[in-house]
mmCIF file of the N, C-alpha and C atoms, coordinates in Angstrom:
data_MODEL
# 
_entry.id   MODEL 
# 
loop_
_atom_site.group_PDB 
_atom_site.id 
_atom_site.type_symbol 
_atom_site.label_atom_id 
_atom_site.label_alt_id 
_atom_site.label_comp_id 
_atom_site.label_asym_id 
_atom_site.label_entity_id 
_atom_site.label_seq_id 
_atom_site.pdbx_PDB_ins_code 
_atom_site.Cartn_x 
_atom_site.Cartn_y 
_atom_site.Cartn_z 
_atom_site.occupancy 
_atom_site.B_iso_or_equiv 
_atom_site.pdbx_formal_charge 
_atom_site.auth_seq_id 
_atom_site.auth_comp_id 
_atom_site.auth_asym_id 
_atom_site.auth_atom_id 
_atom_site.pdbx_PDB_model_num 
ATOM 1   N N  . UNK A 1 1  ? -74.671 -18.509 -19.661 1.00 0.00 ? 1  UNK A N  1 
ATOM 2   C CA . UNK A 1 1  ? -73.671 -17.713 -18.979 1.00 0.00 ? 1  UNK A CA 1 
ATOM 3   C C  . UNK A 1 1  ? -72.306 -18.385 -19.120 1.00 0.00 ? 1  UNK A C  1 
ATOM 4   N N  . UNK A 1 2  ? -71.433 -17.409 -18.875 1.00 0.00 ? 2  UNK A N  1 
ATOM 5   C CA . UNK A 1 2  ? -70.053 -17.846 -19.050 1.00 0.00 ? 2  UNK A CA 1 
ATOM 6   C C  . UNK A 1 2  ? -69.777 -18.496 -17.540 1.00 0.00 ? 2  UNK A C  1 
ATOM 7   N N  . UNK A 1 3  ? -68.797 -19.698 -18.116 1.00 0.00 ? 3  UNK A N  1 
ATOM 8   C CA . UNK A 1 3  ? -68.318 -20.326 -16.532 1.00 0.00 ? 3  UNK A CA 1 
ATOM 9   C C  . UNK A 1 3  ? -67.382 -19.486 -16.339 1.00 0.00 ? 3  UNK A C  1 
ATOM 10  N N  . UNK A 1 4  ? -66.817 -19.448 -14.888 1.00 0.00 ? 4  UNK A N  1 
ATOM 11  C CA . UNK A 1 4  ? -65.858 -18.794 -14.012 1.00 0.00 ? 4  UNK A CA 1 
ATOM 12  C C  . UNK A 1 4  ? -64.507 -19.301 -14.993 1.00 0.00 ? 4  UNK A C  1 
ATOM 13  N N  . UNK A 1 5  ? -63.996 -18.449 -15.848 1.00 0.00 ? 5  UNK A N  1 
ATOM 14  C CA . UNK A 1 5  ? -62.510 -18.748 -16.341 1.00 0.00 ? 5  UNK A CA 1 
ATOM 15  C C  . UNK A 1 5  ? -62.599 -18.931 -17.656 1.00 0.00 ? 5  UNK A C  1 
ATOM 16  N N  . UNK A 1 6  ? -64.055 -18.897 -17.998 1.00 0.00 ? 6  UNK A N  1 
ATOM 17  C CA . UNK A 1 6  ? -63.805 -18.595 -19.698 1.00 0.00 ? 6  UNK A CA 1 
ATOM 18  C C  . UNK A 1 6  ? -63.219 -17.432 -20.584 1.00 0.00 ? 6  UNK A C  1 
ATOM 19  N N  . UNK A 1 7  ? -63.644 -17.418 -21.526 1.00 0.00 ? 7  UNK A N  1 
ATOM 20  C CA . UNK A 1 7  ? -63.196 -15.976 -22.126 1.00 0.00 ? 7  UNK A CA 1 
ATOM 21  C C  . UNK A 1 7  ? -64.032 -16.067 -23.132 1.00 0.00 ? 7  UNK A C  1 
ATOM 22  N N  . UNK A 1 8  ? -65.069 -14.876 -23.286 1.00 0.00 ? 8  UNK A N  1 
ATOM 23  C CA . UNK A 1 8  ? -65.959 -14.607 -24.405 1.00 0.00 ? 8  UNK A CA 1 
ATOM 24  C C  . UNK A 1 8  ? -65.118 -13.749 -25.762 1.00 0.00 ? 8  UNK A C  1 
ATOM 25  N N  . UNK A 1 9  ? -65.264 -14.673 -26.374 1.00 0.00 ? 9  UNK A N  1 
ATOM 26  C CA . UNK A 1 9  ? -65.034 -14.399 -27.859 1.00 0.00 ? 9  UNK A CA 1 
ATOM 27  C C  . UNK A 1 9  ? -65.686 -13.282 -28.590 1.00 0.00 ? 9  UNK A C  1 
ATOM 28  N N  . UNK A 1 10 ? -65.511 -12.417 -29.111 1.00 0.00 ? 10 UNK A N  1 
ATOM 29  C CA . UNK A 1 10 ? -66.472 -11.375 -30.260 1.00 0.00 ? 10 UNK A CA 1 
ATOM 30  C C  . UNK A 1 10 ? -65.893 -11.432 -31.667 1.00 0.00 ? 10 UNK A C  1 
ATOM 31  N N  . UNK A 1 11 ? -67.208 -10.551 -32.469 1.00 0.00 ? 11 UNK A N  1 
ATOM 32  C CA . UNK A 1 11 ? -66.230 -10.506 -33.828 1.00 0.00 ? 11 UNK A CA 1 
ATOM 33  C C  . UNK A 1 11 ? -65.979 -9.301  -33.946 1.00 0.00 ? 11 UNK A C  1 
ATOM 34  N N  . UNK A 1 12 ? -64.946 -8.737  -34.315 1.00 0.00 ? 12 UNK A N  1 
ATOM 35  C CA . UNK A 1 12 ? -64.179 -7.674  -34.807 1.00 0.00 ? 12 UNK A CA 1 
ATOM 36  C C  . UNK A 1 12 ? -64.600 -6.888  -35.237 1.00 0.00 ? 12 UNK A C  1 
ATOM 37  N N  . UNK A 1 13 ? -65.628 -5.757  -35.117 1.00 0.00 ? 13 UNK A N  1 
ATOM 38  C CA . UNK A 1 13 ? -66.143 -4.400  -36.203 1.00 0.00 ? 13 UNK A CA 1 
ATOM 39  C C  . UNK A 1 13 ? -65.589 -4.391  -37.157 1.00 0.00 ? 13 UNK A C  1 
ATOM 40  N N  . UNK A 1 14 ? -64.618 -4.143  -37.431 1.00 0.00 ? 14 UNK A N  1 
ATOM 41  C CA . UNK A 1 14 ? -63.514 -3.499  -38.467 1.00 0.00 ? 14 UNK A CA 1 
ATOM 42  C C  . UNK A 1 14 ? -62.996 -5.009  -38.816 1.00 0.00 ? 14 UNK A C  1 
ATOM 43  N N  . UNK A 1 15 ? -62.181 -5.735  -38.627 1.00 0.00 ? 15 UNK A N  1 
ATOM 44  C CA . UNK A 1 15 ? -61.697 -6.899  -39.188 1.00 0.00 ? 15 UNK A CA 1 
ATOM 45  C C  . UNK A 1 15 ? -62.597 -7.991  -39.695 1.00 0.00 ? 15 UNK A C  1 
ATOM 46  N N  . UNK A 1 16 ? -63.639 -8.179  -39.022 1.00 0.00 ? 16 UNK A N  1 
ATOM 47  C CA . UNK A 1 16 ? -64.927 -9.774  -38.572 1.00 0.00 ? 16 UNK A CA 1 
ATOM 48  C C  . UNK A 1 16 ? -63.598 -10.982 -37.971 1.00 0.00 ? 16 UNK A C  1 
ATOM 49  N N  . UNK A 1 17 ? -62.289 -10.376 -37.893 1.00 0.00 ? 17 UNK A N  1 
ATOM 50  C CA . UNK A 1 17 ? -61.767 -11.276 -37.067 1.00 0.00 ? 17 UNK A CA 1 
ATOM 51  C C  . UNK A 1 17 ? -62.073 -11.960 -35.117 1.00 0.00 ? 17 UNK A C  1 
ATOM 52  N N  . UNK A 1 18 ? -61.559 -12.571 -34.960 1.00 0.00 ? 18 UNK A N  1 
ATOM 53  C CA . UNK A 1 18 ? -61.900 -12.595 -32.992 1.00 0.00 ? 18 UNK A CA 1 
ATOM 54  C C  . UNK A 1 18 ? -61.269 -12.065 -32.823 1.00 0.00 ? 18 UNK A C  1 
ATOM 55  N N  . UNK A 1 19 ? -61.857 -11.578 -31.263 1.00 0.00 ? 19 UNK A N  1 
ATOM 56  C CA . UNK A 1 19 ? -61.685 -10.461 -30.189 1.00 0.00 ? 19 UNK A CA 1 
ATOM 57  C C  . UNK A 1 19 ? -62.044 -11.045 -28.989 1.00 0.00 ? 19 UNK A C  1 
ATOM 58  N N  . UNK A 1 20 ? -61.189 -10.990 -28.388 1.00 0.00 ? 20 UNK A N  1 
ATOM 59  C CA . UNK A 1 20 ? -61.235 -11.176 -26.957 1.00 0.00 ? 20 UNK A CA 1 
ATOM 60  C C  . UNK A 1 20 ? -61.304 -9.985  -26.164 1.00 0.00 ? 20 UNK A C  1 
ATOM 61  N N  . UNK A 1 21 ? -63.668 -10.409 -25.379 1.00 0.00 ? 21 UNK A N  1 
ATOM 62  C CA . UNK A 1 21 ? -64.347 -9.101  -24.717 1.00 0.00 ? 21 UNK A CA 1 
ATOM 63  C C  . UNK A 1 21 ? -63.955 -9.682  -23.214 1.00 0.00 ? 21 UNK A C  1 
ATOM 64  N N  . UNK A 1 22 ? -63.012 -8.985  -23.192 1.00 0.00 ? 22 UNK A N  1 
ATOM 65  C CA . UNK A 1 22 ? -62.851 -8.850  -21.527 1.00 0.00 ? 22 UNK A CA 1 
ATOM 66  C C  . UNK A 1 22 ? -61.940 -7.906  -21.069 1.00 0.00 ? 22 UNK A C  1 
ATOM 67  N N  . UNK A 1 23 ? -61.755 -7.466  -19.817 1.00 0.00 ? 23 UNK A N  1 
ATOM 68  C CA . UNK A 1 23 ? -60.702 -6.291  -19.454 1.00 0.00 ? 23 UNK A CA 1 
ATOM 69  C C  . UNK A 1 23 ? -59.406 -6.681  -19.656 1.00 0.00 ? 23 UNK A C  1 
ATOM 70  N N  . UNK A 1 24 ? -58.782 -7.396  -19.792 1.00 0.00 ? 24 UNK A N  1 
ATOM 71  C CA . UNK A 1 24 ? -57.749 -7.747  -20.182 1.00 0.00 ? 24 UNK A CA 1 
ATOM 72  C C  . UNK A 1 24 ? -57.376 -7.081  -21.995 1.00 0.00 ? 24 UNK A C  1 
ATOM 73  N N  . UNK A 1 25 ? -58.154 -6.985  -22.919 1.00 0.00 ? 25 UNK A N  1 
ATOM 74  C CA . UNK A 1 25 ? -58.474 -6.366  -24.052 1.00 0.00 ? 25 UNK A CA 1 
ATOM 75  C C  . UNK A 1 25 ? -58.833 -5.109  -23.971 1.00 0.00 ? 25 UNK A C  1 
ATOM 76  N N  . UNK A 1 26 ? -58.201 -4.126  -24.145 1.00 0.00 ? 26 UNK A N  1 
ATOM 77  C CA . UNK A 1 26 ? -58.072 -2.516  -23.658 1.00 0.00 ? 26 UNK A CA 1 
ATOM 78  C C  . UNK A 1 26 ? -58.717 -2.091  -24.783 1.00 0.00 ? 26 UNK A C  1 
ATOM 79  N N  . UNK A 1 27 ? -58.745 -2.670  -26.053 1.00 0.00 ? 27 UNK A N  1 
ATOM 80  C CA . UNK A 1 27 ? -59.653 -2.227  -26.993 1.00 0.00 ? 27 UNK A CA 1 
ATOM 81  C C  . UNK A 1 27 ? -60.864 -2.832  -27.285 1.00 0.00 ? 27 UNK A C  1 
ATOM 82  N N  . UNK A 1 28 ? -61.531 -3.334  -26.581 1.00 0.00 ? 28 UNK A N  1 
ATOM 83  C CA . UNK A 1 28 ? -62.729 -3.969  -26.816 1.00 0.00 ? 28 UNK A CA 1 
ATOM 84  C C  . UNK A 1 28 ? -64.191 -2.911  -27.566 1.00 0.00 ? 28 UNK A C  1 
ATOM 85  N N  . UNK A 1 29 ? -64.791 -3.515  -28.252 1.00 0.00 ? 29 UNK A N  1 
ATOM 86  C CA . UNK A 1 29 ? -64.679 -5.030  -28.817 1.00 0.00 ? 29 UNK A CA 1 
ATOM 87  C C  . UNK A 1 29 ? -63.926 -5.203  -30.255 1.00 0.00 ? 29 UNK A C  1 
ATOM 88  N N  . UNK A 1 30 ? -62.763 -3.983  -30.437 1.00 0.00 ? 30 UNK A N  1 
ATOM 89  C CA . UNK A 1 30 ? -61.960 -4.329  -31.240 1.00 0.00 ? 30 UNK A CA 1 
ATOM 90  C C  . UNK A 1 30 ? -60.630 -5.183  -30.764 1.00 0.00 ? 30 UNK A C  1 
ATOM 91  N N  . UNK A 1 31 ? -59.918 -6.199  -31.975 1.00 0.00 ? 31 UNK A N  1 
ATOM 92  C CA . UNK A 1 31 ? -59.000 -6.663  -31.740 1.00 0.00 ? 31 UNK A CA 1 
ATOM 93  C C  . UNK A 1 31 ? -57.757 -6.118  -31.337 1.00 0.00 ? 31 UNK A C  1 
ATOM 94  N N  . UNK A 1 32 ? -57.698 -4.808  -31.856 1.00 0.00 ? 32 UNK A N  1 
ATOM 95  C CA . UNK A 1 32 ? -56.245 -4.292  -31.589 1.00 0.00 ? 32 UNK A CA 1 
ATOM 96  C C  . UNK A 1 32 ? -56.240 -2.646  -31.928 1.00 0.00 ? 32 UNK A C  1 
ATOM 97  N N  . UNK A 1 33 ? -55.426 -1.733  -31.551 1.00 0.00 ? 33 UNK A N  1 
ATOM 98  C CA . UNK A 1 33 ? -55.729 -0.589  -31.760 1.00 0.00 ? 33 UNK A CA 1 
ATOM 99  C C  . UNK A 1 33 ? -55.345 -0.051  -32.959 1.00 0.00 ? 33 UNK A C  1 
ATOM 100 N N  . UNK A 1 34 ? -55.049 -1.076  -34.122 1.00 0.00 ? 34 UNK A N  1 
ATOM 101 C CA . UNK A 1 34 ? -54.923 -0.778  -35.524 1.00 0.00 ? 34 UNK A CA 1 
ATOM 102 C C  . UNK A 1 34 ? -56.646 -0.531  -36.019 1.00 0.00 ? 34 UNK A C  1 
ATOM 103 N N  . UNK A 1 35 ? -57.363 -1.356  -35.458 1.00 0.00 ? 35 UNK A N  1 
ATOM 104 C CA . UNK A 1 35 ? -58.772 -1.683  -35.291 1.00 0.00 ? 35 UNK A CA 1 
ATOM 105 C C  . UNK A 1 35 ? -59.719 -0.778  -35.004 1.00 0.00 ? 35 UNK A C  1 
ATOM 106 N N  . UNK A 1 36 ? -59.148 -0.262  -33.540 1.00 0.00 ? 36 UNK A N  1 
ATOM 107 C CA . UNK A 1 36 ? -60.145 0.453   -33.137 1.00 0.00 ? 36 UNK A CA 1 
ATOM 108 C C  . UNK A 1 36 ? -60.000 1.920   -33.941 1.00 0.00 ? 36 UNK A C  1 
ATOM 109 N N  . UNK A 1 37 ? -58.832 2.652   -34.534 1.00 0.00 ? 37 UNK A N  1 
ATOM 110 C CA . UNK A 1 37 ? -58.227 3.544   -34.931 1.00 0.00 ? 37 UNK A CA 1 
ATOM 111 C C  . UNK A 1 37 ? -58.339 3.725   -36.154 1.00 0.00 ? 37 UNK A C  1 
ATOM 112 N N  . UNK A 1 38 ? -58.934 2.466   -36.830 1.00 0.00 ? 38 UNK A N  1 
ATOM 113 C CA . UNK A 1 38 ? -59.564 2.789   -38.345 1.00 0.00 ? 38 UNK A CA 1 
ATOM 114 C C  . UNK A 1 38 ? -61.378 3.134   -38.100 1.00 0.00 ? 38 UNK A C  1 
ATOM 115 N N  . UNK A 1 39 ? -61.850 2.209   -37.354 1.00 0.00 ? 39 UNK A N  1 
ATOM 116 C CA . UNK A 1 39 ? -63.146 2.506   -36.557 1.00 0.00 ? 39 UNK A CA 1 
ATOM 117 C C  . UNK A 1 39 ? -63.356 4.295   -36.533 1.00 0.00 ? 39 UNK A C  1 
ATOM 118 N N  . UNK A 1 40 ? -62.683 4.613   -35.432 1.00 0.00 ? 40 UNK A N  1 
ATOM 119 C CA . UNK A 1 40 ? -62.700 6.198   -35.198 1.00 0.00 ? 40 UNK A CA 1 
ATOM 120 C C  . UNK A 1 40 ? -62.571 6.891   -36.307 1.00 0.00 ? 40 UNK A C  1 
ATOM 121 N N  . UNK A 1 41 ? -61.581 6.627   -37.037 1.00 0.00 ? 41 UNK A N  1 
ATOM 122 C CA . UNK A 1 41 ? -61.498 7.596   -38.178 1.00 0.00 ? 41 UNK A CA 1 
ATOM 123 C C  . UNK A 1 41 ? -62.084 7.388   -39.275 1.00 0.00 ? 41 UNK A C  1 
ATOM 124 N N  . UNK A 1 42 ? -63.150 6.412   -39.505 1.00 0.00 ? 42 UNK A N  1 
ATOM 125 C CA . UNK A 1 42 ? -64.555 6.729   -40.338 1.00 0.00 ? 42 UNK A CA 1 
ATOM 126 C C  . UNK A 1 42 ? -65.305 7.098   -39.656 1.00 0.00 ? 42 UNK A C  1 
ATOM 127 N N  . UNK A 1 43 ? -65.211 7.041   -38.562 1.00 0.00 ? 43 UNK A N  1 
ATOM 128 C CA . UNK A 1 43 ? -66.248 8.526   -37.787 1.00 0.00 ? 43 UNK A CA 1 
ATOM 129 C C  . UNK A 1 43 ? -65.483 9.935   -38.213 1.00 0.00 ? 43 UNK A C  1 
ATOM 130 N N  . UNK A 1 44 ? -64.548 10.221  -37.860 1.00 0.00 ? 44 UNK A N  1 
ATOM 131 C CA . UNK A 1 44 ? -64.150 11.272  -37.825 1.00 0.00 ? 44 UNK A CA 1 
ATOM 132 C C  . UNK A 1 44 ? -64.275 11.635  -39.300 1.00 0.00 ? 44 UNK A C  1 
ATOM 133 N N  . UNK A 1 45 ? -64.088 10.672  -40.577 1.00 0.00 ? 45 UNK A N  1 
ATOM 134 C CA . UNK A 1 45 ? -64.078 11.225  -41.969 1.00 0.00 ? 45 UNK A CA 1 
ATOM 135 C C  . UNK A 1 45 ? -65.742 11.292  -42.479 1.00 0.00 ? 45 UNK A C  1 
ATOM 136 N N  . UNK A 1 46 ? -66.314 10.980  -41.515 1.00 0.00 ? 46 UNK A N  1 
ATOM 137 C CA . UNK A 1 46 ? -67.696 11.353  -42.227 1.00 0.00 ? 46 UNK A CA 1 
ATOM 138 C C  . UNK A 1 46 ? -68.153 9.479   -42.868 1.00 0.00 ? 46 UNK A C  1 
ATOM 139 N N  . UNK A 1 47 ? -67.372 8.503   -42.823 1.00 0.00 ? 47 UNK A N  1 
ATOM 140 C CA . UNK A 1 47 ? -67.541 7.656   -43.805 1.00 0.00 ? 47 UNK A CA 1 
ATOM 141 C C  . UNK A 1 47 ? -68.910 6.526   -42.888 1.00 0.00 ? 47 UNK A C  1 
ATOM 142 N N  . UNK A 1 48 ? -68.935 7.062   -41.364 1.00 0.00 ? 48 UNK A N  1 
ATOM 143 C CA . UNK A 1 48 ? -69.818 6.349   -40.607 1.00 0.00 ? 48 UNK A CA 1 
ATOM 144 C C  . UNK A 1 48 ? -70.588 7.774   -40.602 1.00 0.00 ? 48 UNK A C  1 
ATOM 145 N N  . UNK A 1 49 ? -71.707 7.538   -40.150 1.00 0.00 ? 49 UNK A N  1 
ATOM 146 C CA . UNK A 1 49 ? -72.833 8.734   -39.828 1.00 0.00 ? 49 UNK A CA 1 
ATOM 147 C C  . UNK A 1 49 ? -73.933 7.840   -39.707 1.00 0.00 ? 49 UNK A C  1 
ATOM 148 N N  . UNK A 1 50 ? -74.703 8.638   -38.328 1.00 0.00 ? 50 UNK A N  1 
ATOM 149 C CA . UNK A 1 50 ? -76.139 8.302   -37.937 1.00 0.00 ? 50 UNK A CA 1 
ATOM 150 C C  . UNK A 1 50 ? -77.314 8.877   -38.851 1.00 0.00 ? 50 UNK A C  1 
ATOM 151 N N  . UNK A 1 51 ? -77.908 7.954   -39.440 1.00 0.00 ? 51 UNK A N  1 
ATOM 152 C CA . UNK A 1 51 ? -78.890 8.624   -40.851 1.00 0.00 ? 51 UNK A CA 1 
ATOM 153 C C  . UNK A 1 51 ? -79.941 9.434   -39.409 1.00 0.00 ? 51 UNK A C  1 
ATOM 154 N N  . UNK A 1 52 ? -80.229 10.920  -40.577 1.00 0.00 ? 52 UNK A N  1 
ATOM 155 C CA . UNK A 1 52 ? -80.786 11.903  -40.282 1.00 0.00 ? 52 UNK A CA 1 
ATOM 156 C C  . UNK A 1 52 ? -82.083 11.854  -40.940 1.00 0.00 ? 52 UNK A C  1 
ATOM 157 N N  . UNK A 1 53 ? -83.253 11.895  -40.273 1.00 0.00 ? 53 UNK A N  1 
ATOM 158 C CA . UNK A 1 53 ? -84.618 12.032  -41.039 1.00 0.00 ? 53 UNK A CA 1 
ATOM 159 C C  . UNK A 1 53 ? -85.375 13.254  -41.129 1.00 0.00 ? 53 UNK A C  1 
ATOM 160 N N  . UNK A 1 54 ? -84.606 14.392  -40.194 1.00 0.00 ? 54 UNK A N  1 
ATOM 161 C CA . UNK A 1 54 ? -85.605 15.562  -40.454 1.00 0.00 ? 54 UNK A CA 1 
ATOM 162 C C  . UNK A 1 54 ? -84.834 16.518  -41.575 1.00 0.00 ? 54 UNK A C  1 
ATOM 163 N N  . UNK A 1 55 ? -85.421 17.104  -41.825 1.00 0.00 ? 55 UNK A N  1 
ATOM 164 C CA . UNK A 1 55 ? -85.368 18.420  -42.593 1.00 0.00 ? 55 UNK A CA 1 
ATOM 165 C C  . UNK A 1 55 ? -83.978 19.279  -42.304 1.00 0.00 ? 55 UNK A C  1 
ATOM 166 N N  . UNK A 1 56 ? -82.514 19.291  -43.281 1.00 0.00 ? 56 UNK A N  1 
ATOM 167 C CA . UNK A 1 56 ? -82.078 20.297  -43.064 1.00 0.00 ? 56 UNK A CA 1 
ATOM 168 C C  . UNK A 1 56 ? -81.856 21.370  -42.530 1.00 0.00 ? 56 UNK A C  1 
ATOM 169 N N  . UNK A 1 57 ? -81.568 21.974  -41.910 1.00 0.00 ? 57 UNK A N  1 
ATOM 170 C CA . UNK A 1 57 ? -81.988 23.377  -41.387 1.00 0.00 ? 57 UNK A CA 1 
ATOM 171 C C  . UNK A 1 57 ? -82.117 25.011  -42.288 1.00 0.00 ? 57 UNK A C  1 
ATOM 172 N N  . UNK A 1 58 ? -81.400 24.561  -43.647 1.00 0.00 ? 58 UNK A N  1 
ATOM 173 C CA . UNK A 1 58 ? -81.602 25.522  -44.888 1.00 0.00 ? 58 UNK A CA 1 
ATOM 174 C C  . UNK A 1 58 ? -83.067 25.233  -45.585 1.00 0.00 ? 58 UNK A C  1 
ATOM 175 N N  . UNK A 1 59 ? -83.453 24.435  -45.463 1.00 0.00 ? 59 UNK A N  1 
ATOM 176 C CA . UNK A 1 59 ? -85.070 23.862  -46.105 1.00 0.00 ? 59 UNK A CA 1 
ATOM 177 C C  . UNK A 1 59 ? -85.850 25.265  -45.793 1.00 0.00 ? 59 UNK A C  1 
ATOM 178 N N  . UNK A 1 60 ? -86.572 25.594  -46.400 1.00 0.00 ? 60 UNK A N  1 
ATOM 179 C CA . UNK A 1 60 ? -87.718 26.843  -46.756 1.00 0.00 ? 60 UNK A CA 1 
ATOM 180 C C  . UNK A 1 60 ? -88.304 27.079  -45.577 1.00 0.00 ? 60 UNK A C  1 
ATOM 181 N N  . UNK A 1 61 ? -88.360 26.228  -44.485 1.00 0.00 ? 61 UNK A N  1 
ATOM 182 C CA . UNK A 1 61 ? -89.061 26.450  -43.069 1.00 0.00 ? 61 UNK A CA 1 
ATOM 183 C C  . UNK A 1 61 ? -88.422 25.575  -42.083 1.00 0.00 ? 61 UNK A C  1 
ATOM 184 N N  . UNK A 1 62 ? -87.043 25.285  -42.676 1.00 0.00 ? 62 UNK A N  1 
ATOM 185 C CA . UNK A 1 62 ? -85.778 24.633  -41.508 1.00 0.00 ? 62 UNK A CA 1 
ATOM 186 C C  . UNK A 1 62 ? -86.628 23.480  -40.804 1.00 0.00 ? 62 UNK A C  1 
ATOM 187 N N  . UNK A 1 63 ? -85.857 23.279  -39.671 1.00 0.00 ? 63 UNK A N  1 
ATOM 188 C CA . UNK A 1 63 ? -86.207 21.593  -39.124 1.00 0.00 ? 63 UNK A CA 1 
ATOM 189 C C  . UNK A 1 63 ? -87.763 21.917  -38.166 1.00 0.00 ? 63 UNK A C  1 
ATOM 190 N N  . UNK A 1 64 ? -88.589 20.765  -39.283 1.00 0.00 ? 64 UNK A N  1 
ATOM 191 C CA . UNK A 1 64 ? -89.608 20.897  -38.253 1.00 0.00 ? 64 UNK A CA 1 
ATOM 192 C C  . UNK A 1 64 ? -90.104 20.775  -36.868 1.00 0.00 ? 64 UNK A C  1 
ATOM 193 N N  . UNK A 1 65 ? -89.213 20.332  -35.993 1.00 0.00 ? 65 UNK A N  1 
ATOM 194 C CA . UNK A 1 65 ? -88.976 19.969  -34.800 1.00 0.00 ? 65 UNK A CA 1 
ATOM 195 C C  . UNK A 1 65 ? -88.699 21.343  -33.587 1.00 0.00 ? 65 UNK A C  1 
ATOM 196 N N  . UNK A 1 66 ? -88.098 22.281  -34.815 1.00 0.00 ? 66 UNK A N  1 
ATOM 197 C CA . UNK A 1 66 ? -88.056 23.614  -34.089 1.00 0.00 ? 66 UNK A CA 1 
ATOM 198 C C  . UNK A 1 66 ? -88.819 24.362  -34.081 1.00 0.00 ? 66 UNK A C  1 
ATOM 199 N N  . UNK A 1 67 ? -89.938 24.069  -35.469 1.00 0.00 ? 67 UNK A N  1 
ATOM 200 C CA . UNK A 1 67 ? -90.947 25.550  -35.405 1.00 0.00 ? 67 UNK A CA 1 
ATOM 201 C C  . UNK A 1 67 ? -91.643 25.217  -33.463 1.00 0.00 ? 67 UNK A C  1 
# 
């Protein structure tokens, strides 16, 4: 555990630079909102995505989860 008055260190998503995780850091656990704002927008461009394992929904009998 952290003593009373430390400051936990992280590494950077987007940079692998440090980050300072505490409320004082409004962008956590990015370094800065150049950081967090490239982050978001490979979400938003498609360039991050959660891999998908079922079936399309155009597939010959769509997602099997629905029949």
């Amino acid at each position: 555990m952290l003593e009373s008055g430390e400051t936990r260190t992280v590494v950077c998503p987007t940079c692998r630079g440090d980050s300072v995780y505490a409320p004082s850091n409004p962008y956590r656990p990015f370094c800065s909102e150049r950081c967090k704002q490239i982050d978001i927008g490979a979400w938003a461009s498609e360039t991050f995505a959660v891999p998908v394992t079922a079936a399309p929904d155009d597939a010959p009998f769509g997602d099997p989860r629905n029949n």
